[in-house]
C-alpha positions in Angstrom: 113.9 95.0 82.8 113.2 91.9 80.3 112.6 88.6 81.0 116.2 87.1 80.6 117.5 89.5 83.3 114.8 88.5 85.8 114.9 84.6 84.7 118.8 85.6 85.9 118.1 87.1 89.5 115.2 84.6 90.5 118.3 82.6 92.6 119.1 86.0 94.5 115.7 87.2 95.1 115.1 83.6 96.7 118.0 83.8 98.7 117.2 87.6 99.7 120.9 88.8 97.6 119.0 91.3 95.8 120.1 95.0 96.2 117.4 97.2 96.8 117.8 99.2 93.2 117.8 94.9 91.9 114.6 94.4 93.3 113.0 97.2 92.9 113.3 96.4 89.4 112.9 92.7 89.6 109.7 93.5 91.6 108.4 95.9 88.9 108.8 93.3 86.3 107.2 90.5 88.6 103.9 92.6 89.0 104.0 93.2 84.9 105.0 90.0 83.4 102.7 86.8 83.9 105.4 84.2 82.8 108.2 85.8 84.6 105.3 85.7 87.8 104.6 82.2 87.4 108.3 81.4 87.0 109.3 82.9 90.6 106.2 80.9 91.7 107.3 78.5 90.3 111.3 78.7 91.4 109.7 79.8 95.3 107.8 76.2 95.7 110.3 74.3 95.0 112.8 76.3 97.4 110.5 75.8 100.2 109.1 72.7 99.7 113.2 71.5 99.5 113.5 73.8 102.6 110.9 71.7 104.5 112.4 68.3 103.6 115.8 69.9 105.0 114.3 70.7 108.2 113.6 66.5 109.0 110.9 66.9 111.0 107.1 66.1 111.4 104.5 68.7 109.9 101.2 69.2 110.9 99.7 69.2 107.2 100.8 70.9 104.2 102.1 74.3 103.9 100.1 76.4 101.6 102.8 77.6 98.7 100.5 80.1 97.5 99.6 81.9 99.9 103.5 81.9 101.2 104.3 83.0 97.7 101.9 85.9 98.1 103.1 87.0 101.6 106.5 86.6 100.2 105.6 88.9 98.0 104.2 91.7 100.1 107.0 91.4 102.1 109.5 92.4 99.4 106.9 95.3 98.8 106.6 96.8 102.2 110.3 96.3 102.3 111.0 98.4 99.2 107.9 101.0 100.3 109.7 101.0 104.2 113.0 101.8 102.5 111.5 104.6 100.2 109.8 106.0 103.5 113.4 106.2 105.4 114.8 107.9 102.7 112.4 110.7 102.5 112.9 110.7 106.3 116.3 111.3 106.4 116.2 113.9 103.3 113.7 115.9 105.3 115.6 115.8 108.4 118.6 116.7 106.9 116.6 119.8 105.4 115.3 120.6 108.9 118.6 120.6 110.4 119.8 122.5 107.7 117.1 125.3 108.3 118.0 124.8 111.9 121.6 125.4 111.8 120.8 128.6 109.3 118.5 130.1 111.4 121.1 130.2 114.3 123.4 131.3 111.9 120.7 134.4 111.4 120.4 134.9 115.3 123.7 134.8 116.3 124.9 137.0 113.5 122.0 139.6 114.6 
């Protein structure tokens, strides 16, 4: 992925539109490119901080961007890492049941 493609699907990874093939990509570039890192950063503060204004009422301090950015981020990765994980899951299921079904096959045959 290059720059102008991520610059063009920082608006869907902030509103979580991304598919998961999108931001496996988008994530990949993130955690490669510096600019395109600092632009999300960027992009991300100035959605939550609007976010907070939106929400009218009285905050005890102020939110830490960075580290939301930062949690932000290891959520998209454990998401991507959980999804990875359920497909393996249902691949080898699907094998099992396979073997299953083949080995009655095998019994019931004999």
């Amino acid at each position: 992925m290059n720059c102008r493609t991520a610059e063009g699907m920082l608006t869907k990874y902030l509103k979580h539109e991304l598919s998961v093939k999108e931001l496996d990509e988008f994530m990949g570039h993130i955690e490669s490119c510096e600019e395109c890192r600092e632009e999300l950063k960027t992009c991300f503060t100035v959605d939550r901080a609007v976010r907070l204004l939106d929400l009218e009422e009285d905050s005890t301090g102020d939110p830490d961007f960075e580290k939301l950015f930062e949690q932000d981020l290891k959520r998209s990765r454990r998401y991507l890492a959980n999804r990875t994980f359920l497909r393996f899951l249902m691949i080898f299921c699907g094998i099992v049941a396979l073997l299953a079904l083949v080995i009655a096959l095998i019994i019931y045959v004999l």
